[in-house]
C-alpha positions as CSV (number, residue, x, y, z in Angstrom):
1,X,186.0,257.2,79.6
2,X,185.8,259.5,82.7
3,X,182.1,259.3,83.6
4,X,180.6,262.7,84.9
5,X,177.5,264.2,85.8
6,X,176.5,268.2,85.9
7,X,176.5,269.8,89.6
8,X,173.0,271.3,90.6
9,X,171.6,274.4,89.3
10,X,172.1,275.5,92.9
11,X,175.5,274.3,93.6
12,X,176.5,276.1,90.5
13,X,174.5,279.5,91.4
14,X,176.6,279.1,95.4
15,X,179.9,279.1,93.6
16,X,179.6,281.7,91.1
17,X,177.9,284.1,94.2
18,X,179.8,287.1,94.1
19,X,181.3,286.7,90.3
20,X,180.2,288.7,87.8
21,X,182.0,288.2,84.7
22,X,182.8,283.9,83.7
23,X,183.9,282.3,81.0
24,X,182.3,278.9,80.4
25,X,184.7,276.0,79.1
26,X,183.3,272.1,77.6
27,X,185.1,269.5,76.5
28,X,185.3,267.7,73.2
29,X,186.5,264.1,74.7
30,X,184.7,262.2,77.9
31,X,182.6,264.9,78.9
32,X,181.4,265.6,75.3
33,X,179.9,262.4,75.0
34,X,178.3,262.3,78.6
35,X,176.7,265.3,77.5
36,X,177.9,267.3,80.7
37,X,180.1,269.5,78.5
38,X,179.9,269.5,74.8
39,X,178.3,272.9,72.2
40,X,175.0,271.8,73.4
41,X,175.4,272.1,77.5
42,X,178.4,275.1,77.3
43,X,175.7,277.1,75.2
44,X,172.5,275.8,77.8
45,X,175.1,276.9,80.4
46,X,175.8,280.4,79.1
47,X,172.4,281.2,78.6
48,X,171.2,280.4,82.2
49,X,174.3,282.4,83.6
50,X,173.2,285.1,82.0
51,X,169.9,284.6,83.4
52,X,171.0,284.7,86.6
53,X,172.9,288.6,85.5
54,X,176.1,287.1,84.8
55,X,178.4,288.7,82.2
56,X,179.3,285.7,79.7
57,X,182.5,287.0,78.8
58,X,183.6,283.8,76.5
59,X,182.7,280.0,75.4
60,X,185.0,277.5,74.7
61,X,184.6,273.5,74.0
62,X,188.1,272.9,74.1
63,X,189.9,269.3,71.8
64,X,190.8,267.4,75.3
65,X,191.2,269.7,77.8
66,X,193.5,267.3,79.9
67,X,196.0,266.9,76.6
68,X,197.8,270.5,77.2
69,X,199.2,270.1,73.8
70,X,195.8,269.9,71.8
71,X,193.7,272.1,74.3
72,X,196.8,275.0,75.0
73,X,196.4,277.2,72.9
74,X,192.3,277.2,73.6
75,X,193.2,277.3,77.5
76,X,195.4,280.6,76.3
77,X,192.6,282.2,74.8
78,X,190.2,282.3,77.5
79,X,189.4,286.4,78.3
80,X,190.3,287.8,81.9
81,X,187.3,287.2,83.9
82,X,185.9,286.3,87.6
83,X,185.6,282.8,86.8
84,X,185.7,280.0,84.7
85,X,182.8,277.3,84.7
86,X,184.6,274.1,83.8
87,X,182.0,271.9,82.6
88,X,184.8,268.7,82.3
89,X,185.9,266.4,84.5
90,X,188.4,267.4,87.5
91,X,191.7,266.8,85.5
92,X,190.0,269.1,83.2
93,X,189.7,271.9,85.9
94,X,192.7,271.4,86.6
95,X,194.7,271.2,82.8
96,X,193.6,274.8,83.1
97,X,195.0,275.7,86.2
98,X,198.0,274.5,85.3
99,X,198.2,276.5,82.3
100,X,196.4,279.4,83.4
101,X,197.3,280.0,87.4
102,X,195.8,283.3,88.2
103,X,192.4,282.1,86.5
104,X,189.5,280.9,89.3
105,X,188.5,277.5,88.4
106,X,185.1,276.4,89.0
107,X,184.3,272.7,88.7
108,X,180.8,272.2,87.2
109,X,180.9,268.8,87.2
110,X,180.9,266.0,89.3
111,X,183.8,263.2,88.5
112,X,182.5,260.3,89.2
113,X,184.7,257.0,87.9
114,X,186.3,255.6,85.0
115,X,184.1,253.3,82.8
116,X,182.7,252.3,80.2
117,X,179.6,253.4,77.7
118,X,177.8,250.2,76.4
119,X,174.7,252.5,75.2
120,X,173.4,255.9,75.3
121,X,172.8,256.7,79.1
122,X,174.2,253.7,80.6
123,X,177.6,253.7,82.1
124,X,179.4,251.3,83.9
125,X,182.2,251.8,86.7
126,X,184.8,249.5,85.6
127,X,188.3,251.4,86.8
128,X,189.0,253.1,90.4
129,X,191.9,254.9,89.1
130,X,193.8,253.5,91.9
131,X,197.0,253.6,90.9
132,X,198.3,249.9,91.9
133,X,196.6,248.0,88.6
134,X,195.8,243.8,89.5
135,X,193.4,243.1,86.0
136,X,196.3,239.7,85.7
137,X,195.5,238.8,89.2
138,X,191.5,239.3,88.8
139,X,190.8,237.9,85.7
140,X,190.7,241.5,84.3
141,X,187.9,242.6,86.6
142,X,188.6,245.1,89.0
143,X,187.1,244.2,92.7
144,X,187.9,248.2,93.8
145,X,186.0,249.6,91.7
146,X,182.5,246.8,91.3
147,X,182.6,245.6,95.1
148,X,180.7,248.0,97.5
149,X,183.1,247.6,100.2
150,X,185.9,247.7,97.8
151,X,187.5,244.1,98.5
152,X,191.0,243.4,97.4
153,X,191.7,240.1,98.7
154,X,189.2,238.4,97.8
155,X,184.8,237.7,98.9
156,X,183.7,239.1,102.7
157,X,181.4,236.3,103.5
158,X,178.3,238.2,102.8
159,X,177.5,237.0,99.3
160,X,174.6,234.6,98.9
161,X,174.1,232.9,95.8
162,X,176.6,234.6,94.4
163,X,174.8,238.0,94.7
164,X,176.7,241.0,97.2
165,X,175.4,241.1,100.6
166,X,175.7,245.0,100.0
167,X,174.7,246.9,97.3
168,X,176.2,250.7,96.6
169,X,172.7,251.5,96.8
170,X,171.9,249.6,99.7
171,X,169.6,246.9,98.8
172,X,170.8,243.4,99.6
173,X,171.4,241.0,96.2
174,X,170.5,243.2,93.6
175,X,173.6,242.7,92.0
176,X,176.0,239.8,91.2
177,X,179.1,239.4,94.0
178,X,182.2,240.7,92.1
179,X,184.4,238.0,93.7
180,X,182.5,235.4,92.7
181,X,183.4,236.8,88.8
182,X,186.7,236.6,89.0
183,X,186.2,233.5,90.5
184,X,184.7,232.2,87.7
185,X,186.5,234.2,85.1
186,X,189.6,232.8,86.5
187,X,188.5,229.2,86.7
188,X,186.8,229.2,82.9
189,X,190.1,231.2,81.2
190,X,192.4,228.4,83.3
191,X,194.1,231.7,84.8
């Protein structure tokens, strides 16, 4: 799943300065179930644009915006306007572009990584969408997207106990080193 999280109220309010009439578009798939861009946050979304004197001019939570053949037709159907508030990931934004070139985009997400959803509210970035997949080398764990410093060939030397020397977040072993993982994984499957 394409894990996402909603731009400010203020970074929202900057890019819609000077547009008065926007269409505001979800989606049914990823950002539907990070609650960025399903009925719920298109119609919280509307509302607050029209707080702020905008002219609503249409809502949509388009079938999987990226997958032109389900979401088309939908894409098709949004009204000439100013703007459109994409409240999807950036592929998302950009399904409708694609479709729809003489529309203004506006992203109201952030895309943040590929991952997974264990529970409600926790995700996890498993997948850095890099292109140049090595799961059979690592064991199946990917070191660009869980090491901090995004290590391909293998630990940097500052792992101690087999907990990162760097965190994303700064803080020194607060999380397990990834190398030493697929170390394990590797040794324990025989790989």
């Amino acid at each position: 799943m394409i894990i996402m999280e909603p731009k400010s109220p203020e970074e929202v309010e900057e890019m819609l300065e000077g547009l008065e009439r926007v269409a505001v578009v979800g989606c049914s798939k990823c950002a539907k179930s990070n609650q960025v861009g399903g009925p719920e946050q298109v119609e919280a979304m509307a509302s607050r644009l029209e707080g702020m004197g905008k002219e609503v001019v249409g809502k949509a939570v388009l079938d999987g915006i990226c997958a032109l053949p389900n979401s088309g037709e939908g894409i098709d159907a949004i009204p000439p306007c100013h703007g459109v508030l994409v409240l999807a990931c950036g592929a998302g934004c950009q399904a409708i572009i694609h479709r729809r070139r003489e529309l203004r985009v506006l992203p109201g997400t952030n895309t943040l990584f590929l991952g997974i959803y264990p529970r409600k509210g926790e995700y996890l970035k498993r997948c850095a969408l890099c292109g140049d997949c090595i799961l059979h080398l690592t064991g199946g764990i990917c070191p660009l997207a869980r090491c901090p410093k995004g290590m391909v060939s293998g630990p940097c030397g500052d792992a101690t106990g087999g907990k990162c020397g760097l965190s994303r977040s700064g803080r020194a072993g607060e999380r397990d080193c990834v190398w030493v993982e697929i170390y394990q994984r590797r040794r324990k499957s025989g790989l």
